[in-house]
C-alpha positions as CSV (number, residue, x, y, z in Angstrom):
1,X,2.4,9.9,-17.0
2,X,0.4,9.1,-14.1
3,X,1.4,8.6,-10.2
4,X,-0.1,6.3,-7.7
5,X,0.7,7.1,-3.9
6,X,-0.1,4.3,-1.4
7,X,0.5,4.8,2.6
8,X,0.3,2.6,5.7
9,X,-1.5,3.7,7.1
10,X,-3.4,6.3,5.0
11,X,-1.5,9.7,4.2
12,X,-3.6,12.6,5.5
13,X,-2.1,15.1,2.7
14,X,0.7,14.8,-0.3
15,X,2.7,17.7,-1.8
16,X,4.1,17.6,-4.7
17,X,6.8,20.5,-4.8
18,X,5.2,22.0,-2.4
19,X,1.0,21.7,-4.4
20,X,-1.0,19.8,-2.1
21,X,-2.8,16.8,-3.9
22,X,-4.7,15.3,-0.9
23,X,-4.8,12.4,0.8
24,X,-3.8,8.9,-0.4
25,X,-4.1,6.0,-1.6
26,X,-4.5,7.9,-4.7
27,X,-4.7,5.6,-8.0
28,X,-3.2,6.7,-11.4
29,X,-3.5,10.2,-11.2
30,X,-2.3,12.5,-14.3
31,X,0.9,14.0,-13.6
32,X,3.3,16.0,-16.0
33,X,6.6,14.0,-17.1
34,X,9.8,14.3,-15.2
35,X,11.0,14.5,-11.7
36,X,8.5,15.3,-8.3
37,X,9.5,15.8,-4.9
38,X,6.6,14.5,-3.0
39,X,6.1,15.6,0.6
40,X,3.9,12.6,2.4
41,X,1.9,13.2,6.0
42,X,0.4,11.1,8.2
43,X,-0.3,12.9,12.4
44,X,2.6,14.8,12.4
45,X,4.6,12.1,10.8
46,X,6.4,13.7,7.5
47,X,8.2,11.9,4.7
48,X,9.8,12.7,1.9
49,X,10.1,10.8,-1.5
50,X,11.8,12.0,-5.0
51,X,10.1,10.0,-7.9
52,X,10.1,10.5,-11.8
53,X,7.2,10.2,-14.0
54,X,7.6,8.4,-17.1
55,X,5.2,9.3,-20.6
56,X,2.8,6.2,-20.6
57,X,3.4,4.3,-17.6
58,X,2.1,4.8,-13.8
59,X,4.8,5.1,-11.2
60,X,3.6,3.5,-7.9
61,X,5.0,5.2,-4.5
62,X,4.4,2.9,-1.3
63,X,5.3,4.1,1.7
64,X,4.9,3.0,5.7
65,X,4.1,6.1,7.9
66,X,5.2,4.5,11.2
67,X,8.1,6.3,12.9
């Protein structure tokens, strides 16, 4: 599957489980099948977001960072 992560504004880092896979927007990046607890951070500002990836589609994540 593949995972797209949009912030507003920009995220400066995401985790997933704790792997950090930078800063987003990120567009359909590869990502193995199943759940992912994805850790979002924008200036100290933190969210947190559970998502599943599905085989052959791209799950989209969108997300404001404003307290």
């Amino acid at each position: 599957g593949q995972l797209s992560v949009i912030c507003f504004p920009a995220c400066d880092q995401v985790f997933d489980n704790g792997r950090p896979l930078g800063g987003a927007p990120f567009f359909k990046r590869p990502m193995s099948v199943g759940s992912h607890r994805l850790k979002l951070q924008n200036a100290g500002f933190v969210k947190v977001v559970s998502v599943s990836v599905i085989v052959d589609q791209v799950t989209t994540v969108r997300e404001s960072m404003t307290p």
